[in-house]
C-alpha positions, -999 to +999 in steps of 0.1 A: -338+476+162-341+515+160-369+531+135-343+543+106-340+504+098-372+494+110-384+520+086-356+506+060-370+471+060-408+483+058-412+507+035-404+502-005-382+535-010-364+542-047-333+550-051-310+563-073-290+535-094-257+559-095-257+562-061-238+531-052-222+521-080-184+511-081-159+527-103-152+491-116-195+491-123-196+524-137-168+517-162-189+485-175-217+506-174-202+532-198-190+507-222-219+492-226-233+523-235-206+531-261-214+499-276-253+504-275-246+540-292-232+524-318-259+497-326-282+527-326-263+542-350-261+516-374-297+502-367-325+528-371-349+504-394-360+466-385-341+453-419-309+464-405-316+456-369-319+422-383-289+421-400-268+433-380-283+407-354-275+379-376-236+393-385-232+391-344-248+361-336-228+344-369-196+355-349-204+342-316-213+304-329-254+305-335-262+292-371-300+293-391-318+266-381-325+261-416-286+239-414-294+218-385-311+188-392-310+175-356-305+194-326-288+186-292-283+204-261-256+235-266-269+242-299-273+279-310-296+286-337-320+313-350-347+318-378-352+352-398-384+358-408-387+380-444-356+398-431-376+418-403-378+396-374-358+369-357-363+343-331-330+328-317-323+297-292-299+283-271-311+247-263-310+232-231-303+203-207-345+195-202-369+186-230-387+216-244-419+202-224-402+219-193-412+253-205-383+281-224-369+311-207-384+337-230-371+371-241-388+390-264-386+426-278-396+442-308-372+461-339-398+482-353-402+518-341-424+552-355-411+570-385-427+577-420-429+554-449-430+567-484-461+559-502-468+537-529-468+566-556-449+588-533-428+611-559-442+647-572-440+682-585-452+714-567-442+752-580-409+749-580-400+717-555-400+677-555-413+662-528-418+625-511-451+620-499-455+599-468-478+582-445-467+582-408-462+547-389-464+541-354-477+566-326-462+599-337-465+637-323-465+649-363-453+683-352-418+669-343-412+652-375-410+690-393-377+709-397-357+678-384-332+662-407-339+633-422-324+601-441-340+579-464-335+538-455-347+509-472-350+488-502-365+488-535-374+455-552-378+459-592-403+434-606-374+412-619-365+406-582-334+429-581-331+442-548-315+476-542-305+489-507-309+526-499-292+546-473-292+585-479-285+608-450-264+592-432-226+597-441-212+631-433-212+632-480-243+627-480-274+652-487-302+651-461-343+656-464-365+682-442-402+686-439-411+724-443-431+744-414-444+775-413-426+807-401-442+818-369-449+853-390-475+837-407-487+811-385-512+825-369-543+803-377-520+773-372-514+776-339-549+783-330-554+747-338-553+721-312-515+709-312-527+676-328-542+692-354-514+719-362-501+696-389-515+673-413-510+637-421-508+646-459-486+674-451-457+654-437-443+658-475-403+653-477-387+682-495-361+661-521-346+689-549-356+722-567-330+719-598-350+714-635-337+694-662-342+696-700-356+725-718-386+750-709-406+731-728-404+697-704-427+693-681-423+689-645-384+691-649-378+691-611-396+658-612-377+647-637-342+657-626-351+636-597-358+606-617-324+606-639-307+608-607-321+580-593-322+563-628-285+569-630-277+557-594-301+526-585-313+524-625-352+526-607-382+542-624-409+555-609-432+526-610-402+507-586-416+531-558-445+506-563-426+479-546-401+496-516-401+501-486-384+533-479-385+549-449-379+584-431-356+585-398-341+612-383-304+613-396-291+630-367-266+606-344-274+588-311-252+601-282-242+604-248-265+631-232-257+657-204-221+666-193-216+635-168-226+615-202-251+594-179-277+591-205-282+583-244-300+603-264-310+588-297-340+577-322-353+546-325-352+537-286-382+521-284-375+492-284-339+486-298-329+494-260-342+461-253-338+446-288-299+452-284-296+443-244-320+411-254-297+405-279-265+407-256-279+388-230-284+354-253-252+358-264-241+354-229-262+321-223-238+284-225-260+253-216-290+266-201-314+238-180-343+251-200-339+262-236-335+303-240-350+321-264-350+355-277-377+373-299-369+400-319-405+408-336-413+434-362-449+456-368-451+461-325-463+498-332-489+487-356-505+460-333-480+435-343-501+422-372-486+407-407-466+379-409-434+395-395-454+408-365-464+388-333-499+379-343-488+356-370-478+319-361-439+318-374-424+321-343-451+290-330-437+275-363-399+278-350-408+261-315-426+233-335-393+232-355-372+232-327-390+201-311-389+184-345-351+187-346-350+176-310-370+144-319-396+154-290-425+163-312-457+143-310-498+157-312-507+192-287-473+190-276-465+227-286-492+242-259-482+225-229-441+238-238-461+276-239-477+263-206-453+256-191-428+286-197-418+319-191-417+354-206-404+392-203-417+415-227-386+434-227-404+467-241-396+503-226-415+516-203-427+553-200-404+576-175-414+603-150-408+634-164-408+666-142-414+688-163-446+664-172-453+650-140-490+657-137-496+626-160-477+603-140-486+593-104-455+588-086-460+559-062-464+540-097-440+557-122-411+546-130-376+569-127-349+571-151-313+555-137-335+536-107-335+501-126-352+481-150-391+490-150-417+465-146-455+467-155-478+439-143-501+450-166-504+478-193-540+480-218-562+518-213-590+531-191-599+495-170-567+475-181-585+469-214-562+452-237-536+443-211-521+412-202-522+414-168-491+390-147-506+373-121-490+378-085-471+344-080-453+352-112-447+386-106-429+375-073-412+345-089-400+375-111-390+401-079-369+367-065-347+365-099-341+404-097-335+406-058-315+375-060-290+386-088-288+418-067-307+439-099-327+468-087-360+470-102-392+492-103-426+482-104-455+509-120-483+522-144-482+537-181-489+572-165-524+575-145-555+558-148-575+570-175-555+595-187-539+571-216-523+540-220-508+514-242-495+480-249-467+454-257-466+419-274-474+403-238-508+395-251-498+380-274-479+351-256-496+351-230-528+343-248-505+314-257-507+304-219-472+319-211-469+340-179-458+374-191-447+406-174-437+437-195-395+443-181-383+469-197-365+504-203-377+539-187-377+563-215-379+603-217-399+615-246-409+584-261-418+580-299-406+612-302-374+616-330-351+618-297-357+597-274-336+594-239-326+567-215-302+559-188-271+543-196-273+526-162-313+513-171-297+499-200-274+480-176-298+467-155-317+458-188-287+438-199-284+418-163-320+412-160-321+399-197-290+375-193-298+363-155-337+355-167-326+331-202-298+314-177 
């Protein structure tokens, strides 16, 4: 054997995805992409990530668990839990004790929610206040369009569902900045600092209503119009959840279209490919199962987030309907199975490269991105895979012919961060974050390969079969 393929064998080398794609691959690739643009498009809150989840798994034979009072192999159902988070199964040939093939992802992503008492009046303007969820850059969230998405809840239980911004009719929202003229002591503040949490204020109208002798008649003219649209007050702020996402559209990026570029990427890349690949799965050995949990970029607490115990609830359900159930049965089936924490991981960025070490970054359009372990500083707060699963893992990928990438949140102690795959695996599930490589993450525009997103899609559907 000469050195080039002596050194071929040896060494690990990256490569390119594009580079040796087929035309027949490359057209799959593409309309996968098309179809993920679109989801992006529709999706950018976890309300309607759910329900457009449930309108596609309706159509493709899964029903809510809630109508199955026994369950067999084959069977296809899924539980939503307070319409922000979902957990769907296909069951299969061996009792649950064998372990489940688990997927799971997360639907929430940064953005600003209006708070409780959110509407006021200020020389001249109405604004929104707001108070920013998630890991945000607060400088990036000025001067951008912006649509309003949600629902308000009256104390009757009426429930009234808002979209603003969207359609090509409708009015947008901004957040003011200052002109660089008069900026001056602003940007002699540390870029963190150059904007305030309390002034991330959404600017809403400027017309009065009524005479000069009303008071705060911008206020006011924003009330009626509400009043005459959704028939709120202002005390039905009180009970919403309204929030602020960039009402610009997800797209193909660059002039070979080879990327997307939208908001809201983490995670509804791997919400919607997690989502795809179930739909794929017909009488699995072991039973597949895909979580689509809310609250991720808050530490996944509340009861829609991965701390709670709903989704050990829907496993306990599932072994009830499958007349398997008996005492401590539910921790040897997490035991026994299997887990990707399909969440994105970060991308090397040239133009940022000196926080990424590049024997453990991972590249955009090189393949799905694995991280053995993610947590800050000394792994603190990781889950960290252990090697015989990480290979078992490496096997599934190499075998179904998937390229893959193995790395690091950027370099050691220069940040770091962290997925659901605690959670499980504190559970006793073996866990590996398998993910997405994203540009500019929890920014308002985030960017990934369409041919990632593939890979994403393959590894997804190969792992639940």
């Amino acid at each position: 054997m000469d050195d080039e393929k002596l050194k071929n064998i040896l060494f690990n080398t990256k490569k390119c995805g594009w580079e040796k794609t087929t035309e027949e691959e490359k057209n799959e690739i593409f309309k996968l992409g098309d179809e993920y643009i679109y989801f992006l498009n529709k999706c950018k809150t976890e309300r309607e990530t759910i329900e457009f989840s449930k309108e596609i798994l309706d159509k493709n034979g899964f029903v809510d668990i809630k109508e199955k009072m026994i369950l067999a192999p084959g069977d296809k159902v899924y539980y939503i839990n307070k319409n922000k988070s979902m957990y769907i199964a296909v069951i299969g040939e061996k009792p649950l004790e064998a372990g489940l093939n688990i997927v799971g992802a997360h639907v929430d992503a940064p953005r600003l929610d209006l708070k409780p008492n959110p509407l006021y009046e200020d020389t001249g303007f109405a604004y929104l206040k707001t108070h920013y969820y998630g890991g945000i850059k607060k400088y990036q969230w000025t001067t951008i369009p912006l649509s309003i998405h949600g629902v308000i809840v009256k104390s009757n239980g009426e429930k009234i569902k808002v979209n603003i911004g969207e359609d090509d009719e409708d009015p947008i929202f901004t957040i003011t900045d200052l002109l660089p003229h008069l900026a001056m002591d602003q940007m002699e503040k540390k870029l963190k600092d150059g904007i305030s949490g309390e002034d991330l204020n959404l600017l809403i109208g400027s017309m009065p209503y009524g005479n000069e002798k009303t008071s705060e008649r911008i206020k006011f003219n924003i009330l009626k119009l509400l009043n005459d649209k959704y028939g709120i007050t202002e005390a039905d702020f009180q009970s919403s959840e309204l929030e602020l996402v960039p009402s610009f559209k997800a797209k193909s990026l660059g002039f070979d279209k080879s990327m997307v570029a939208g908001y809201g990427q983490d995670d509804r890349v791997c919400s919607y490919t997690s989502l795809r690949g179930i739909l794929d799965i017909e009488n699995p050995k072991k039973t597949a199962v895909c979580i689509l949990a809310d609250k991720e970029e808050i530490g996944s607490m509340g009861n829609t987030g991965m701390e709670s115990h709903v989704f050990d609830t829907f496993i306990a359900e599932l072994l009830n309907k499958l007349n398997e159930n008996r005492p401590n049965l539910l921790d040897k089936v997490f035991c026994n199975s299997r887990m990707l924490s399909a969440d994105v991981d970060a991308a090397l960025d040239p133009i940022y490269a000196s926080v990424s070490e590049k024997n453990n970054a991972s590249f955009l359009g090189y393949g799905i991105g694995l991280n053995k372990y993610t947590g800050a500083r000394g792994k603190s707060g990781a889950s960290d895979a252990n090697a015989e699963y990480v290979a078992e893992v490496r096997n599934l990928l190499e075998n179904n012919d998937i390229p893959y990438q193995v790395g690091e949140l950027g370099k050691v102690d220069v940040g770091g961060g962290g997925t659901i795959a605690y959670i499980l695996a504190n559970k006793g599930i073996d866990v590996i974050d398998c993910g997405v490589p994203v540009l500019s993450m929890h920014s308002p525009y985030e960017v990934t390969s369409k041919y990632d997103i593939y890979c994403a899609y393959r590894t997804y559907t190969a792992f639940l079969k």
